[in-house]
Steps between C-alpha positions, in 0.01 A plus 500: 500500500368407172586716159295452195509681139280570281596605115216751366689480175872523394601811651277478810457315768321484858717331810288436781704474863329275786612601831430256787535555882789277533686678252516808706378431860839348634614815379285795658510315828876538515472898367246528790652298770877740431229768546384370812863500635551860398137706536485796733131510595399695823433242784667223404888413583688468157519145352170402755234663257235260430492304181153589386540899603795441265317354216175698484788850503732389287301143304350627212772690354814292559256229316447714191856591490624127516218395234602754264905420520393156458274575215789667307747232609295296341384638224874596388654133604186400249601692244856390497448131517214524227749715298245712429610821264240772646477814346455763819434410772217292641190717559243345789193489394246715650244336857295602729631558842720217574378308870724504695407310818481195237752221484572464140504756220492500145661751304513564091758633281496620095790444322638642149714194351744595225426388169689264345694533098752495320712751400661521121769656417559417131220708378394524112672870502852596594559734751798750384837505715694807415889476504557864502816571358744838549532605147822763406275808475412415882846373620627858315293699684572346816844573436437875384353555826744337712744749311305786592463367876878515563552807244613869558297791497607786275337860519305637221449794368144430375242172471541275264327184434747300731456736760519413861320813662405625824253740580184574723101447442306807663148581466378706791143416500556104572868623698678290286891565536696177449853502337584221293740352246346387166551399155297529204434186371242452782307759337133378382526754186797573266375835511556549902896414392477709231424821785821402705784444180691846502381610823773613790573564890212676616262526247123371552297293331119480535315152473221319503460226770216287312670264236871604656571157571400162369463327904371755785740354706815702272241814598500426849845528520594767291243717731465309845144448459318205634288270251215676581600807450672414145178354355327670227768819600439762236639833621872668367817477687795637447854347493838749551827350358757505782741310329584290208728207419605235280572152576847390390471149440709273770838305261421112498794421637662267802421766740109511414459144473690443811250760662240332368544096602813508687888475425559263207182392460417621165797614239380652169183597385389176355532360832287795665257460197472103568438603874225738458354206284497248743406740815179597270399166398536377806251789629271426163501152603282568818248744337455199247457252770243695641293543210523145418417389843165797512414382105500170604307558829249667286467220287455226729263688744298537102540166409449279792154410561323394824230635736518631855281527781389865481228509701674302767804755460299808494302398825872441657647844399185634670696442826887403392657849493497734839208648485195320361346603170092503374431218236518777208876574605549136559444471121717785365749367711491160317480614162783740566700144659378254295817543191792440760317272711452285167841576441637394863331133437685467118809603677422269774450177286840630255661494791378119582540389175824599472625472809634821561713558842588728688736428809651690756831493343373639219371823628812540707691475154358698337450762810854476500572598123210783522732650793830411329334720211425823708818520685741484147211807424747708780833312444501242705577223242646256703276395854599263710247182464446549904399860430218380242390247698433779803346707301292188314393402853382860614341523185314188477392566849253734383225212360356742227847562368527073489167454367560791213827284456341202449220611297784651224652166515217283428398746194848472347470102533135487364685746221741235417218274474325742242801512329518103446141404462291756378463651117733741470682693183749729521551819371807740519492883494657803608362649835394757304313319294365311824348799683320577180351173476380382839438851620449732229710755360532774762 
């Protein structure tokens, strides 16, 4: 067997695979001569069929099989030992119909190579990393509603502003009649609250569903409509107070905070203040990471420069997925891939350069925390190591759940690495302040 290449250019190449009869005749006589022992073919004892009955039944096909397992033996052992980095996989190029009754065969192959570059990190302009902070207007909120949480109710006469009332949405023509328990401040319009202050037990008030509510999803509830339904709704409901209460703030006392984080835990309010701090930052600190590590994806997929083999990669995606595509989809199909395939080969060569690992050990860690994490969620703060090893095990058993594993683990170390390496300034703000500036203010 004799395997040649060819380089077209950087990213392409040609390998050209020689296939001689003494590379697979040893082979198919074998494959044939097992047959021979085994074929049921009327007139002839089993085992005492002859040899060339045997060969012009069975010849042709056991020799295309065995030629084409050796072709991809080959072709893969070549690719290895080369240390070839193929984009794809190798497409064969197209021949006319392939003789079989000769000895030797050629076959050809295209391949996509990966380009080669380097990747920079330390770019001319910083990339922000938030350190998003709980300020006291947000810790004293927090607080306000854990009061209300574990507070009394206490029967009104009428609404006020504070209100916590419960009533039901009718309209007859859409047979809307959901009861539900609302306050006012989720009002779109001052001037919806405005209709319910002074109201009492059983009287009705008449409203309009478009502009009710800021987020369709507060409408869905309050009426037990779908999505679709709720769009662009423009009709009147009305909503019958059944009852109306005020929420007597919870004392912050040993009791509540005891409730709250378990006996002894936390002992005044400074100390319940300092934990709400710490319990939000912490959650803060992984929206941040995320928006550094997509901010930073952006940038390097922008910034790093190099060419791929798109015609080579559109001709492969022609026949890569399940079904096979037209050339026109083939394209639209690249286009749509070609960001996080360009992506895949930065992370690829950070990953290299770096030397980021990932072992086994690793994912069981951190497997192990993740299910140490849900089982203090229902009280069970204390499991057994033997227990979270089990459950690791039956987890990790399941090789999507590993591989998603992994694939968190490698972007936190590649995060580190951003951390370290690239151009980076910091900037600290309240998560209020946060959500209006990387997402708007909604």
């Amino acid at each position: 067997m004799n395997i040649t290449r060819e380089n077209v250019d950087a990213l392409n190449a040609v390998v050209k695979v020689d296939i001689a009869k003494e590379d697979y005749s040893d082979k198919v006589e074998k494959i044939l001569s097992d047959y021979r022992k085994t074929a049921n073919i009327p007139g002839f004892r089993k085992g005492h069929v002859p040899m060339g009955m045997v060969k012009k039944q069975y010849g042709k096909a056991v020799l295309v099989d065995e030629v084409n397992k050796l072709l991809q033996d080959a072709l893969n052992k070549y690719l290895t030992e080369e240390k070839l980095d193929v984009l794809g996989q190798p497409l064969p190029k197209a021949q006319e119909g392939i003789d079989w009754d000769a000895d030797n065969f050629s076959f050809e192959f295209e391949l996509g190579l990966a380009p080669e570059f380097d990747v920079e990190l330390k770019g001319k302009k910083a990339i922000t990393q938030y350190n998003i902070v709980a300020d006291d207007k947000m810790i004293d909120e927090q607080i306000e509603r854990i009061q209300k949480q574990y507070g009394k109710l206490v029967s009104q006469d009428t609404v006020e502003k504070d209100s916590e009332i419960t009533g039901t949405f009718t309209n007859e023509e859409k047979e809307i009649d959901n009861t539900v328990t609302l306050t006012l401040d989720k009002f779109k319009g001052k001037a919806t609250a405005k209709q319910f202050v002074g109201a009492k037990v059983g009287d009705v008030i008449t409203l309009k569903t478009k502009g009710l509510y800021d987020d369709d999803h507060e409408l869905m509830h309050a009426l037990k409509l779908s999505h679709d339904d709720v769009h662009g709704l423009d009709i009147e409901v009305n909503f019958t107070i059944t009852e109306i209460n005020e929420r007597e703030l919870a004392d912050l006392d040993q009791e509540l905070f005891d409730k709250l984080f378990g006996e002894g835990e936390v002992k005044s309010v400074d100390e319940l203040k300092a934990k709400i701090k710490e319990d939000a930052e912490k959650q803060f600190a992984q929206q941040a990471d995320q928006k550094l590590l997509n901010d930073v994806t952006e940038y390097l997929v922008e910034n790093t420069k190099f060419d791929l083999p798109a015609e080579f990669l559109t001709k492969w995606m022609q026949t890569a997925g399940e079904k096979e595509i037209d050339a026109d989809q083939a394209k639209e199909e690249y286009e749509k891939s070609e960001k996080g395939l360009r992506y895949q080969l930065i992370e690829g060569k950070l990953i290299t350069d770096n030397d980021v690992q990932v072992t086994m050990d690793d994912i069981k860690n951190h497997a192990k925390e993740m299910i140490k994490g849900q089982m203090a969620q229902f009280g069970q703060l204390n499991p057994s190591d033997k227990e979270l090893e089990d459950i690791a095990a039956r987890v990790l058993g399941n090789q999507d759940e590993a591989r998603r594993i992994s694939e968190q683990l490698i972007s936190q170390k590649l995060l580190a690495v951003y951390k370290e390496k690239a151009n980076l300034k910091v900037k600290e703000l309240s998560y209020e302040n946060f959500v209006k500036e990387v997402y708007g203010d909604k």
